[in-house]
Backbone as ProteinMPNN parsed JSONL, in Angstrom:
{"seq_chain_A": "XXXXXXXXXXXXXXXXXXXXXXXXXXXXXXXXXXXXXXXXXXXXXXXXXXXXXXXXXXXXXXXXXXXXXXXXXXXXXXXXXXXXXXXXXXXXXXXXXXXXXXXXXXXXXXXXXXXXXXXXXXXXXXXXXXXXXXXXXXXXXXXXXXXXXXX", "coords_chain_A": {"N_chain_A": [[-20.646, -17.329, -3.193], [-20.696, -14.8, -5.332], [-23.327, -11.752, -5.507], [-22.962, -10.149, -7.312], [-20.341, -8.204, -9.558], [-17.562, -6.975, -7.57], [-16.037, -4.28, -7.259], [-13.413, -2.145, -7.995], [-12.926, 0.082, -6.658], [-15.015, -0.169, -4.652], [-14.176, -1.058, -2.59], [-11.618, 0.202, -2.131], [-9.145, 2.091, 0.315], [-9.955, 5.766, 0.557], [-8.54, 7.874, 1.782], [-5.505, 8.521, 1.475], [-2.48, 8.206, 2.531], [0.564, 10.308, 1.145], [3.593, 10.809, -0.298], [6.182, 13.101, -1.464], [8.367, 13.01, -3.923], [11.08, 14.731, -2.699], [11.026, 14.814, -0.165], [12.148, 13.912, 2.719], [13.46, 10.536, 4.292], [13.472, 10.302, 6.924], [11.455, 11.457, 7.6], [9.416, 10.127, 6.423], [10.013, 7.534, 7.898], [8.971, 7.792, 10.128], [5.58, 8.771, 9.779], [5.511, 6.647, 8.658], [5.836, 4.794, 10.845], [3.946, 5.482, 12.723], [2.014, 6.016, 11.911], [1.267, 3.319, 11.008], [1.534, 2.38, 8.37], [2.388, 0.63, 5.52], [2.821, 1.068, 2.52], [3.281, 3.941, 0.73], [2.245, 6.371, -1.015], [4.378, 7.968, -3.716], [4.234, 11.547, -4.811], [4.11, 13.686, -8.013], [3.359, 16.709, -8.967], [0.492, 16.034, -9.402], [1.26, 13.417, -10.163], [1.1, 9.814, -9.941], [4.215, 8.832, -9.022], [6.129, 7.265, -8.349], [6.681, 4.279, -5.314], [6.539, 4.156, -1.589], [7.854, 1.567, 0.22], [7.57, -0.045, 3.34], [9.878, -2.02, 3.108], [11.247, -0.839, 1.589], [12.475, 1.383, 2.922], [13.774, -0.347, 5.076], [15.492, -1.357, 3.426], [16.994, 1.244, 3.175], [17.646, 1.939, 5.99], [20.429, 1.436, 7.029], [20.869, 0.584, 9.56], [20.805, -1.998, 10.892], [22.927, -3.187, 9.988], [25.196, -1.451, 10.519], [24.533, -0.853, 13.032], [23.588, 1.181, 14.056], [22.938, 3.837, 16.513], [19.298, 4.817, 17.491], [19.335, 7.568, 17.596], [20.8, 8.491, 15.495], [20.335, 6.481, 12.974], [18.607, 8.317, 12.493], [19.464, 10.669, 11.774], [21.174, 9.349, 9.396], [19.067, 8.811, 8.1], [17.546, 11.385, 7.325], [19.007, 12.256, 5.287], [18.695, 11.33, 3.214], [16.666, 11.407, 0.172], [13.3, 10.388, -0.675], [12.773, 9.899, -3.529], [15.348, 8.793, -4.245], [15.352, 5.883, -3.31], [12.594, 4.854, -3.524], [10.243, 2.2, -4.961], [9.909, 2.038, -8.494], [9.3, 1.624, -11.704], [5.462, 2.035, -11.089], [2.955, -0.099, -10.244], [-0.438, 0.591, -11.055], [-3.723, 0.672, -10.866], [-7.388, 1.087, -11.627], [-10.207, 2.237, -10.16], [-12.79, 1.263, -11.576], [-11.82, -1.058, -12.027], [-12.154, -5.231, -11.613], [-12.494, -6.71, -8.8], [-11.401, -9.216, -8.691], [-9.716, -8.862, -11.219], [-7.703, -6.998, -10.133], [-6.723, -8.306, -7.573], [-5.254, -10.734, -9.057], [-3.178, -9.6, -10.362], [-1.909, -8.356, -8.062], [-1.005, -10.536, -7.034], [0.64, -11.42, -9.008], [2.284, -9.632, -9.753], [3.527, -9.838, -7.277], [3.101, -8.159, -5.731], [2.527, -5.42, -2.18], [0.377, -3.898, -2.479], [-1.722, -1.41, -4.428], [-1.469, 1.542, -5.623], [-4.33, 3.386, -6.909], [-6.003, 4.78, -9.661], [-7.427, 7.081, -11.888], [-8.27, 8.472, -14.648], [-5.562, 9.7, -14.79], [-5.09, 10.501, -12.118], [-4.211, 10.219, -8.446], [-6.873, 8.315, -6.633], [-7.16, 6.988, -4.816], [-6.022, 3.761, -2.401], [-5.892, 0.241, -2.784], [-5.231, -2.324, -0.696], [-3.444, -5.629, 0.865], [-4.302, -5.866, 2.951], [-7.085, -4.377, 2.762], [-8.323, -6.062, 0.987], [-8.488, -8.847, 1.787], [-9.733, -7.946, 4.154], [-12.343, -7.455, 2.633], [-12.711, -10.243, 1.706], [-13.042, -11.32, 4.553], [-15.678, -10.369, 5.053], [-17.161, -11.357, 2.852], [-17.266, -13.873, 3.386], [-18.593, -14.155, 6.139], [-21.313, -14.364, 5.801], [-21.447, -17.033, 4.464], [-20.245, -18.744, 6.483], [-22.212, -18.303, 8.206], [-24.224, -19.573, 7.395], [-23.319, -22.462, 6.698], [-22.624, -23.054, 9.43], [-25.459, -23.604, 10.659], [-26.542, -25.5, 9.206], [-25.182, -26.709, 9.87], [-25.146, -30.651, 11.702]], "CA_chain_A": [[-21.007, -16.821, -4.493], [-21.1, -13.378, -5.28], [-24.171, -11.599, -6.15], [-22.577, -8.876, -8.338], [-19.001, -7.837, -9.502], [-16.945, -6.11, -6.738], [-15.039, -3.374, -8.036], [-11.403, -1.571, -6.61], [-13.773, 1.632, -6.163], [-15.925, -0.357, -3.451], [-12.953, -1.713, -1.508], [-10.125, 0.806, -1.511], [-8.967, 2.974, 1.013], [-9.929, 6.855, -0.19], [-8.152, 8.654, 2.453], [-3.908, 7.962, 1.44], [-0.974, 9.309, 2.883], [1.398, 10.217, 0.201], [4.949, 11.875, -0.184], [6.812, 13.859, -2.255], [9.954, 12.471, -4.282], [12.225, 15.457, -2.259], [11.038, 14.507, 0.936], [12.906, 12.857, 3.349], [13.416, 9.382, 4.504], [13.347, 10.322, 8.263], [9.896, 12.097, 7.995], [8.686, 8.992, 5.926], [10.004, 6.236, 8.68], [8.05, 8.803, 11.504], [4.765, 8.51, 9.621], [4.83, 4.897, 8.755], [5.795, 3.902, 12.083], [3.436, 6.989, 13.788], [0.296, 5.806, 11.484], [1.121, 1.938, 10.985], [1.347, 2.537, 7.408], [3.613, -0.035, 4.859], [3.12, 1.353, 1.881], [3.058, 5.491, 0.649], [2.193, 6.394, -2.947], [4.744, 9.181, -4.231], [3.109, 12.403, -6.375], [4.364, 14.834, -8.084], [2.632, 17.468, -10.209], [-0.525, 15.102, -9.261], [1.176, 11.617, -10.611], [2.111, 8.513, -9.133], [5.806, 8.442, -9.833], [6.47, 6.088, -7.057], [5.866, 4.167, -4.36], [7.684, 3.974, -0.605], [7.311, 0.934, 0.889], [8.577, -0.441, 4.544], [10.95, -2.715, 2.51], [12.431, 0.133, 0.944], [12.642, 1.851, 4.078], [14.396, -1.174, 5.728], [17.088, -0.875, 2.835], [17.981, 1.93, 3.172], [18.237, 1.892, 7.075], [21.715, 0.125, 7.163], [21.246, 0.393, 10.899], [20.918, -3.358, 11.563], [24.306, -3.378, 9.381], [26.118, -0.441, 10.753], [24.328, -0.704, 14.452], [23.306, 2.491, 14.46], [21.622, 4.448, 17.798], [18.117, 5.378, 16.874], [19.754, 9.101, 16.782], [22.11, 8.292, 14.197], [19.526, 6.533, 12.212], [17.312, 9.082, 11.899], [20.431, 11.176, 10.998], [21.607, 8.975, 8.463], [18.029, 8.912, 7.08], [17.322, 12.666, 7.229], [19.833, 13.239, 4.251], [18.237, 10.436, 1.756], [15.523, 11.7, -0.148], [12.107, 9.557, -1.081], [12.792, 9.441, -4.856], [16.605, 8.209, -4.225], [15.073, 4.565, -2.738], [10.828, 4.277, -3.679], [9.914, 1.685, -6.233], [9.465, 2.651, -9.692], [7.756, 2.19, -12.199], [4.545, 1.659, -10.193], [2.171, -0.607, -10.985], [-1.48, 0.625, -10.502], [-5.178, -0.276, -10.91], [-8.481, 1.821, -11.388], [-11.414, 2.222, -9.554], [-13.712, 0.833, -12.25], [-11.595, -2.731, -12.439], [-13.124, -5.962, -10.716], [-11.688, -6.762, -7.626], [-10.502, -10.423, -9.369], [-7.923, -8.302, -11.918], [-6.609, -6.28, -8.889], [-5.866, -9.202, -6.735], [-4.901, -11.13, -9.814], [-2.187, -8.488, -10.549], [-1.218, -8.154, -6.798], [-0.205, -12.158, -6.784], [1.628, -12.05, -10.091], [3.353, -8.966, -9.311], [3.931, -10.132, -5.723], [3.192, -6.559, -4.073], [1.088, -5.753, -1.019], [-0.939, -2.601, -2.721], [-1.887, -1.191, -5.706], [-2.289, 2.753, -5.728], [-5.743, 3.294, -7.857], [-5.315, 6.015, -10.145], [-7.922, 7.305, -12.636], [-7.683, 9.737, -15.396], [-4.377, 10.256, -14.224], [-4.898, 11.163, -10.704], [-4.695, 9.364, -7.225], [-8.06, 8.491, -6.087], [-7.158, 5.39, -3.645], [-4.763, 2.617, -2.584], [-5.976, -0.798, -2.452], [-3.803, -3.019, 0.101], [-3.349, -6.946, 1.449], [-5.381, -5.993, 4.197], [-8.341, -4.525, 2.136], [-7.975, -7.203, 0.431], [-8.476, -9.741, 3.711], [-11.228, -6.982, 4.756], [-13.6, -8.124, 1.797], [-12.639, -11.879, 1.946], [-13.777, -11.567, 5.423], [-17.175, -10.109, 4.713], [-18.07, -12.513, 2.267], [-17.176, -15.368, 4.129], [-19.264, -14.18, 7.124], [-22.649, -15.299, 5.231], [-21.449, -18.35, 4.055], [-19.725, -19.237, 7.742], [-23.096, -18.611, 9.312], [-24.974, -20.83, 6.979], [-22.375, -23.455, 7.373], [-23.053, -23.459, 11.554], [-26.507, -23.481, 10.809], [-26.685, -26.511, 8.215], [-24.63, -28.666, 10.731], [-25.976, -31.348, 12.429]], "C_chain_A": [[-21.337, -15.328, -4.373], [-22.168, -12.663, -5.862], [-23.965, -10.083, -7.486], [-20.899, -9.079, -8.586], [-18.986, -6.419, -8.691], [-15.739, -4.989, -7.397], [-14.148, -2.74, -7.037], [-12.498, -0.886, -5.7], [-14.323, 1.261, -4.774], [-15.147, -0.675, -2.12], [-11.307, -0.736, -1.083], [-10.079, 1.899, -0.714], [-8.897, 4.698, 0.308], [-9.046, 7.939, 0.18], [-6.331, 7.794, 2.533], [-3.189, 9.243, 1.736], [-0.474, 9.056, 2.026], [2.289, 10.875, 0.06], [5.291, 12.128, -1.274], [8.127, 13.279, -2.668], [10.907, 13.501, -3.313], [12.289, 14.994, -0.81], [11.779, 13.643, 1.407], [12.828, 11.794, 3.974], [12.849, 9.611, 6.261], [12.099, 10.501, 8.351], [8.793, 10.769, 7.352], [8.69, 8.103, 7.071], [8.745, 6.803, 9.965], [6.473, 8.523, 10.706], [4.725, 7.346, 9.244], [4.775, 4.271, 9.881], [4.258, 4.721, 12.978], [1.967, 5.884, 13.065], [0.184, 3.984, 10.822], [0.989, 1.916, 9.393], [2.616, 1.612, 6.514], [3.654, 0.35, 3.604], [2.834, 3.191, 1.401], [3.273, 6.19, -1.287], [3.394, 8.014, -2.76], [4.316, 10.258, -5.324], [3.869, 13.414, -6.278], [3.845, 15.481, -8.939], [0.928, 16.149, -10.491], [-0.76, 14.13, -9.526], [1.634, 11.436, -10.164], [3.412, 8.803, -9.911], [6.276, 7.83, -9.166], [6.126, 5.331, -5.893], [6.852, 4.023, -2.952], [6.995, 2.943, 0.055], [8.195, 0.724, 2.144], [9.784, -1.031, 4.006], [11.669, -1.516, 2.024], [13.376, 0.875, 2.252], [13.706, 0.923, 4.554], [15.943, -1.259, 4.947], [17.818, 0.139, 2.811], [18.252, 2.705, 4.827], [18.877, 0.679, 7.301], [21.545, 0.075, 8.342], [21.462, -0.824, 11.04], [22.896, -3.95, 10.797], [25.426, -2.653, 10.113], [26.172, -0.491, 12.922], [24.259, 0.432, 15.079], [22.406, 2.512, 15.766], [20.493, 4.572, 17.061], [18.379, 6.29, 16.534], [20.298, 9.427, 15.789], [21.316, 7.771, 12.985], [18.842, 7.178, 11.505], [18.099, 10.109, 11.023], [20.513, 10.847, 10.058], [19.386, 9.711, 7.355], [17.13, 9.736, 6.706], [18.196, 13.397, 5.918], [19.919, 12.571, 3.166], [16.906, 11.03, 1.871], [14.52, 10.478, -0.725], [12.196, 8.881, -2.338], [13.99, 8.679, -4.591], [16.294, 6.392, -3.733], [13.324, 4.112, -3.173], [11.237, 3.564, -4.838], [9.253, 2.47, -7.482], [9.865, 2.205, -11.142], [6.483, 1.578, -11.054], [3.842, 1.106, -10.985], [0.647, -0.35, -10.663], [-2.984, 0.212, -10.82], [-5.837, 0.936, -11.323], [-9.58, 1.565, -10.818], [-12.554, 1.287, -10.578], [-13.134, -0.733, -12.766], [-11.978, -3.781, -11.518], [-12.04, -6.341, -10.009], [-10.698, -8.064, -8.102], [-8.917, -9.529, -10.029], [-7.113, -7.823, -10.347], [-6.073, -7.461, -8.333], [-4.943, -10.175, -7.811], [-3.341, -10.258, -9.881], [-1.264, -8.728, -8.998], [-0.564, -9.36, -6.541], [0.932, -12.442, -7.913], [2.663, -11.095, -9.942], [4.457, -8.973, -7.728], [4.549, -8.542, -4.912], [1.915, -6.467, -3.293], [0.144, -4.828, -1.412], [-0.932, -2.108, -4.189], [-2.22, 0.513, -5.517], [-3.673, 2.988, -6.976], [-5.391, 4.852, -8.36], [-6.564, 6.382, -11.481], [-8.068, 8.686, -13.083], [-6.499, 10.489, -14.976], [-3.644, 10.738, -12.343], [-5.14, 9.605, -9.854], [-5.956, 9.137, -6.81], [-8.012, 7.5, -4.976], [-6.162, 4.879, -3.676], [-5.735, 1.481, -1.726], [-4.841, -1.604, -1.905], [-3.938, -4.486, -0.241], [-4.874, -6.669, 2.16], [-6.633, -5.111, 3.521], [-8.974, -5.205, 1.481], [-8.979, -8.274, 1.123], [-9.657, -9.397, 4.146], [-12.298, -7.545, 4.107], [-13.399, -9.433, 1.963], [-13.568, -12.111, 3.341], [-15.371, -11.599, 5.344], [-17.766, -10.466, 3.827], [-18.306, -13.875, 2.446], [-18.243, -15.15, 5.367], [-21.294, -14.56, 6.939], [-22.734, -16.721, 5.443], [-20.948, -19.21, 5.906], [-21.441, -19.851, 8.717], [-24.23, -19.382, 8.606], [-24.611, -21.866, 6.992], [-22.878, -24.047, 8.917], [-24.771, -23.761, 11.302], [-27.316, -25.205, 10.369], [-26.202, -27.86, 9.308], [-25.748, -29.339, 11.565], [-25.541, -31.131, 14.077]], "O_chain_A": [[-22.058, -14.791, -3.533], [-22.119, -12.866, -7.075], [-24.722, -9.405, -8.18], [-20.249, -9.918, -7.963], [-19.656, -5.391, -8.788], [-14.677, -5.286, -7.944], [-14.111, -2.763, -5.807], [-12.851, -1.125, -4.545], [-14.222, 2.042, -3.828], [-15.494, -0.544, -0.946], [-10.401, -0.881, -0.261], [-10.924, 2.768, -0.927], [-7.925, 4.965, -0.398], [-8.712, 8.813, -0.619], [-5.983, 6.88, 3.281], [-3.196, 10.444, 1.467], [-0.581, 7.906, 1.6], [1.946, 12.028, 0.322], [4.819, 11.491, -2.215], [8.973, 13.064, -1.799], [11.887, 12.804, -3.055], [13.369, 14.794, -0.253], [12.14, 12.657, 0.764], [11.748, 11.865, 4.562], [11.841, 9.033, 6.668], [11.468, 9.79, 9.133], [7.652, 10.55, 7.759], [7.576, 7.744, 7.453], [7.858, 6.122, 10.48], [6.008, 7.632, 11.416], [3.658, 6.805, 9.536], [3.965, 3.376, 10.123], [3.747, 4.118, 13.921], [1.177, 5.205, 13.721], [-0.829, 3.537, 10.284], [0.027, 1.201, 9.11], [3.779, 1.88, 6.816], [4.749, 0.005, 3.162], [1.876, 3.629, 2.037], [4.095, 6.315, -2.194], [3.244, 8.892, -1.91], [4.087, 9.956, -6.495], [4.292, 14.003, -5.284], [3.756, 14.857, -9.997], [0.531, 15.654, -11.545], [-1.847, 13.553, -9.492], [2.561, 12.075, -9.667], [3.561, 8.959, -11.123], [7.456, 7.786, -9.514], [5.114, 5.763, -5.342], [8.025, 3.759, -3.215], [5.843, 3.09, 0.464], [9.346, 1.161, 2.169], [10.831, -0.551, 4.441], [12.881, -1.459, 2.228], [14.595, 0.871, 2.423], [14.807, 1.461, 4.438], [17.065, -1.244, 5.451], [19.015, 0.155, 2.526], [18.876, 3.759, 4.951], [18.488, -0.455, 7.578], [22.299, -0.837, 8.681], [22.62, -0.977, 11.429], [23.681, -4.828, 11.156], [26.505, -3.216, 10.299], [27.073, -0.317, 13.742], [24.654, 0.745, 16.202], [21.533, 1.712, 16.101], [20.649, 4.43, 15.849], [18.059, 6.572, 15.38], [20.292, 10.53, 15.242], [21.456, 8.411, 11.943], [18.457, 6.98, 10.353], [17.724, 10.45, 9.901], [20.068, 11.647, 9.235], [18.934, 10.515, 6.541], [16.145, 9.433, 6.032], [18.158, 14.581, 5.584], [20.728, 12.783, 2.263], [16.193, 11.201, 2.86], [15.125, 9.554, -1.269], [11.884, 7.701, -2.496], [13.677, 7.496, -4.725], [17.274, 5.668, -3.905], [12.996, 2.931, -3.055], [12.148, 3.897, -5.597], [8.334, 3.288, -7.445], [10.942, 2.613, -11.576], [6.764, 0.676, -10.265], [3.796, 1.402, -12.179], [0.27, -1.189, -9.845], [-3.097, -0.994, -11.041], [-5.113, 1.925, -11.444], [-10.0, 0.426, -11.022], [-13.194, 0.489, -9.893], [-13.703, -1.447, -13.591], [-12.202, -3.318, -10.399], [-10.877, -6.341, -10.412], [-9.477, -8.021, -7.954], [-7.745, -9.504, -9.651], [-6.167, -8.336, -9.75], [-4.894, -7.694, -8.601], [-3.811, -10.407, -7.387], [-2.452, -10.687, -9.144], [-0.133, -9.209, -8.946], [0.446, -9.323, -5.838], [1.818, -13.295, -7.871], [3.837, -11.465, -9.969], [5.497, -8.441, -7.339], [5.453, -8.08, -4.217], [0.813, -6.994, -3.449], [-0.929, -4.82, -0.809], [-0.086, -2.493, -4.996], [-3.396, 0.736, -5.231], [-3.479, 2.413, -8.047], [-4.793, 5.76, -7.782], [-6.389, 5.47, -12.291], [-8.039, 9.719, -12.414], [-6.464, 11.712, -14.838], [-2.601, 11.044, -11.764], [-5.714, 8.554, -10.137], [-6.349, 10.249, -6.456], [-9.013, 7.326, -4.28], [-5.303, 5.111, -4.527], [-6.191, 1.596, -0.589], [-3.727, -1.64, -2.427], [-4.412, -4.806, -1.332], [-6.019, -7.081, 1.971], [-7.558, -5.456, 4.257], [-10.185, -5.05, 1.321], [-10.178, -8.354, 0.855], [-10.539, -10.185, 4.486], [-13.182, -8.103, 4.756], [-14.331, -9.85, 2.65], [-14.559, -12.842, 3.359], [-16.11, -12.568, 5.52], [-18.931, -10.086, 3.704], [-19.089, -14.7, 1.975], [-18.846, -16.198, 5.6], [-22.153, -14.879, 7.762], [-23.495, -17.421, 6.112], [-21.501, -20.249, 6.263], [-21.771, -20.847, 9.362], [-25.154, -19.806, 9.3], [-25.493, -22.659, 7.323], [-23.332, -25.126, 9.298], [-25.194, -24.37, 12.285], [-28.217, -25.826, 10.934], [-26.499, -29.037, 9.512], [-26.814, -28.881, 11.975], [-26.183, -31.693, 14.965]]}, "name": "protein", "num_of_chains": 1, "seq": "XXXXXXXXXXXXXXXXXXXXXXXXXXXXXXXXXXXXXXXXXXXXXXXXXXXXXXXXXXXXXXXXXXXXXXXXXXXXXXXXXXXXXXXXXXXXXXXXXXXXXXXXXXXXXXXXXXXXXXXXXXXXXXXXXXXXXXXXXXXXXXXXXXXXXXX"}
């Protein structure tokens, strides 16, 4: 049981990597793989206008199709730009909604993040795994009253 409503604001990541629609695919696959990152809000003129996720990424490296080298890959995917493959329209959240809508949203839309966006601007991206993060830490009460209760 929760003793308050949890809001995005308390749970989302504040510190997002984010790219530029011109940017290129190569420099995107290098920081998602470099910083373990699956999804990357796109901004331009200080709005979401997209989002890059690994899945996108994965479509538009035909390598596993073509059997590209890694060198050739990165080739190919040095001369597609960010906007040409990110999802869009984006679907996002605000800081001041309860953590229920967000995840609510994230199951019906069946995506792993939500960029958070208020008064127009980026302020966060809620994931899966921030997600997971709070589940954990409200279960870790109830777990250890559980062990405690047993016989």
């Amino acid at each position: 049981m929760l003793d308050g409503e949890i809001n995005v604001g308390e749970v989302m990541r504040l510190e997002v990597v984010t790219l530029a629609p011109e940017d290129r695919l190569d420099v995107a696959s290098d920081i998602m793989t470099l910083g373990r990152i699956r999804h990357m809000p796109v901004v331009a003129h200080d709005q979401v206008v997209g989002i890059l996720t690994q899945r996108d990424l994965f479509r538009a490296a035909i390598s596993s199709v073509l059997n590209f080298r890694p060198a050739a890959e990165r080739e190919w995917l040095g001369k597609i730009h960010v906007a040409e493959v990110m999802t869009r329209p984006v679907t996002t959240a605000r800081s001041d909604w309860p953590m229920r809508q967000a995840v609510d949203l994230m199951m019906e839309q069946v995506i792993g993040c939500l960029p958070v966006v208020d008064d127009g601007r980026l302020v966060g991206l809620l994931s899966e795994s921030d997600c997971l993060r709070l589940l954990a830490r409200l279960l870790r009460p109830h777990a250890a009253a559980a062990a405690r209760s047993a016989p």
